[in-house]
C-alpha positions in Angstrom: 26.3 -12.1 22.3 27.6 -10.9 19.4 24.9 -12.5 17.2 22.4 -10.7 19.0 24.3 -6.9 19.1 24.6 -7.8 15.1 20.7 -8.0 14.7 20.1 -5.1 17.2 22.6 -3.0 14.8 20.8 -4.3 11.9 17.3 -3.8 13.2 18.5 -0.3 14.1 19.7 0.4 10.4 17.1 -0.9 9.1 14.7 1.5 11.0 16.9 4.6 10.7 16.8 4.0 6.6 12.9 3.4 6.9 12.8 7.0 8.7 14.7 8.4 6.1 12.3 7.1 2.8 10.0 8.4 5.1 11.2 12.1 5.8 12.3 12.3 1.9 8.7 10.7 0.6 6.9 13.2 3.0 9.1 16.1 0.8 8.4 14.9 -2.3 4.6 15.0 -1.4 4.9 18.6 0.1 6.6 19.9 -3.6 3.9 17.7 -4.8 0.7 16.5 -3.1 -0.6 14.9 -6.3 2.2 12.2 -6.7 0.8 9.2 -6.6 4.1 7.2 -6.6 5.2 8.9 -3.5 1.8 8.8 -1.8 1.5 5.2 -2.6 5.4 4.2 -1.3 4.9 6.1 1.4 1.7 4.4 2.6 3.8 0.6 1.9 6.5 2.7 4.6 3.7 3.3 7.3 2.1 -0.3 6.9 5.5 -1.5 7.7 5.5 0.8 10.8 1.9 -0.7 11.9 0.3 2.7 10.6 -2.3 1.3 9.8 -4.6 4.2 9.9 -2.1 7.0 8.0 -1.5 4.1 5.1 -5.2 4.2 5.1 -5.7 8.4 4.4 -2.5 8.0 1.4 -4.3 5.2 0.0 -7.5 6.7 0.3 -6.6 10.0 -1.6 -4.7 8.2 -4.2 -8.6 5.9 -4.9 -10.3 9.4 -4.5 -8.0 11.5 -6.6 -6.2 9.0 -9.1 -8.7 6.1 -9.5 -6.0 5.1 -12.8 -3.4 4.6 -10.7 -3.8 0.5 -10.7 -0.5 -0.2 -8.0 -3.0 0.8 -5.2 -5.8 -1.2 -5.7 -4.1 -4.7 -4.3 -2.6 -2.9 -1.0 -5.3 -1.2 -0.8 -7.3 -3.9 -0.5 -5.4 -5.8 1.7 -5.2 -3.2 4.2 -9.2 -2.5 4.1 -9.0 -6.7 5.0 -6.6 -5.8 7.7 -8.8 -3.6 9.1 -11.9 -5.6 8.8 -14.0 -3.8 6.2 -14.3 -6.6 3.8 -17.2 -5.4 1.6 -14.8 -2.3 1.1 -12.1 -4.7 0.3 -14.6 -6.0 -2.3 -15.1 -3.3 -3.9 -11.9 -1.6 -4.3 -10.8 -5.5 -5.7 -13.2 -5.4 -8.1 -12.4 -1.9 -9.2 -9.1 -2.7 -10.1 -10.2 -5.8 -11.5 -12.0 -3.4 -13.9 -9.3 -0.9 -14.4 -6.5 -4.0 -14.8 -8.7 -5.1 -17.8 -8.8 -1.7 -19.2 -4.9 -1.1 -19.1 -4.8 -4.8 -20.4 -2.5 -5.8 -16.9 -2.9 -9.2 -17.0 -0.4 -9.6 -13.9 -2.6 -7.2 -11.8 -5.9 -8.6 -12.8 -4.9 -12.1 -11.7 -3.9 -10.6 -8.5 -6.4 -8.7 -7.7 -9.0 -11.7 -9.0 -6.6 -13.9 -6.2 -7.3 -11.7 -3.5 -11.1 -11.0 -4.4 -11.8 -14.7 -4.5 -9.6 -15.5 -1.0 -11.9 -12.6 0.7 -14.9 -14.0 -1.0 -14.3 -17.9 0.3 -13.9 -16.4 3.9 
């Protein structure tokens, strides 16, 4: 029993500290709706909520309105997979695959290559 109130406490914790990156990444974004950082975390928070739809307008603006910002372009991905658009997938992959060369991110570029190739075997 107590094993199981432990988790539920933890589970609860864990939720109530999720809310709260939430409220405070929601204020940073109202001082300033052009933070990509913020937009981008934010989005990772709502994935983990199984939102998928409100990751998808964060990540969206953040393609649209700060194509440099190369973080996006892997989750990004991976959640246009999750939602079955695959040739959007694709494409964003091998848009960062572009941009990754361009910053010289060799990390991110075999990353985003990974995922590319996965989606393309499917």
């Amino acid at each position: 029993m107590w094993h199981f109130l432990h988790q539920s406490k933890s589970y609860f914790c864990e939720l109530m500290n999720q809310q709260t990156r939430i409220e405070m990444l929601q204020s940073y974004l109202a001082e300033d709706p052009s933070d990509s950082f913020s937009r981008y975390a934010l989005a990772l928070e709502l994935i983990k909520l199984s939102n998928l739809e409100g990751a998808l307008d964060h990540m969206s603006f953040i393609n649209q309105n700060d194509p440099s910002y190369l973080p996006n372009y892997y989750h990004y991905g991976k959640l246009l997979e999750e939602l079955g658009r695959k040739s959007d997938a694709l494409a964003i992959y091998q848009n960062g695959e572009t941009l990754a060369k361009i910053q010289k991110n060799a990390h991110t570029l075999n990353e985003l290559r990974g995922a590319r190739e996965a989606l393309e075997d499917l």
